[in-house]
N, C-alpha and C positions, 0 to 999 in steps of 0.2 A: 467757917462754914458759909459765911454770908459772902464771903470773897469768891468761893465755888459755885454757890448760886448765882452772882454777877456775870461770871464767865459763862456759866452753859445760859443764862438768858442771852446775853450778847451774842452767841453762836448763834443760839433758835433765832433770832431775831435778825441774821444776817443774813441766816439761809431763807428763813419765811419771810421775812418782811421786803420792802421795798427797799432797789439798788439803784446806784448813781442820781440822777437827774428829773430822770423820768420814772414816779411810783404812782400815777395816775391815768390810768385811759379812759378817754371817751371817744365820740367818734362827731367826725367834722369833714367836711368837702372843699377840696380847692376846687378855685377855677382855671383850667389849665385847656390850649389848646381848641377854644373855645366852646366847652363844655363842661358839667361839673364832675368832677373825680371825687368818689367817695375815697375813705380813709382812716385811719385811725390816729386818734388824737393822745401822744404822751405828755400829762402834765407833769412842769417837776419844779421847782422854787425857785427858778429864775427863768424859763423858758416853758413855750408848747412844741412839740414838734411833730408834724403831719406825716406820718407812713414814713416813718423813717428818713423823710429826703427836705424838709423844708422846716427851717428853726423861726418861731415867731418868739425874739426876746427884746426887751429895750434896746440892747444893745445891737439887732439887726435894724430895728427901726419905728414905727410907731403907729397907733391906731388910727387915721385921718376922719372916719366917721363907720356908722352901723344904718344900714336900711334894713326894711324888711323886703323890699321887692327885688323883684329878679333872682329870689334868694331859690334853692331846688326844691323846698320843702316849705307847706305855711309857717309851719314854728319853729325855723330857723332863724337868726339872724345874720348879715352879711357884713364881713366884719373889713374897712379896705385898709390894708396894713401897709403903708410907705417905707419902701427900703431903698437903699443909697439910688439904684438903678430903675424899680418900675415899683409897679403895685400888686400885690397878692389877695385877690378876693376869698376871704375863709368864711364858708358859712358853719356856725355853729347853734345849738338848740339854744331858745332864746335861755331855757334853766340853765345854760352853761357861761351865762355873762356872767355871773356872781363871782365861778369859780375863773374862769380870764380875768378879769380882772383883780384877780389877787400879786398878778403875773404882768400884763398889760394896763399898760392907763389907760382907759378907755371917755374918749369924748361926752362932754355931758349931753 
């Protein structure tokens, strides 16, 4: 019976719960184009990734530093993320550094 129960939990939980990479959204702005582009933010256990088009995980590249200024919003922060080729400005709510960097090293 407990074998039974395992299996329809596993099911309910595959269908309701969180899939692949990305089981958390928030929302965050690149800088793109020289403007800020809102977005939506996938967090998942080893990466973030912005509206579907832009992966921020160690392994693209790393945090260089966090301002608050020039950021679109006051209680954003701006986060400059170094990849092989340029830099990606992500601004996100400053309550959302806790959860970045569970994901990201972020500069002291």
């Amino acid at each position: 019976m407990s074998v039974l129960i395992e299996v329809i939990g596993g099911v309910a939980a595959g269908i309701l719960g969180p899939t692949g990479d990305d089981h958390t959204l928030g929302d965050g702005d690149v800088f793109i184009n020289g403007r800020w582009q809102e977005g939506e933010l996938c967090f998942g256990p080893s990466r973030i990734v912005w509206d579907k088009r832009i992966v921020f995980s160690p392994a693209q590249g790393r945090v260089e530093m966090i301002t608050h200024h020039d950021s679109p919003y006051k209680s954003f922060r701006v986060l400059h993320f170094r990849r092989a080729d340029d830099v990606v400005l992500l601004a996100v709510h400053h309550r959302e550094l806790k959860r970045v960097a569970t994901i990201l090293p972020l500069p002291l």
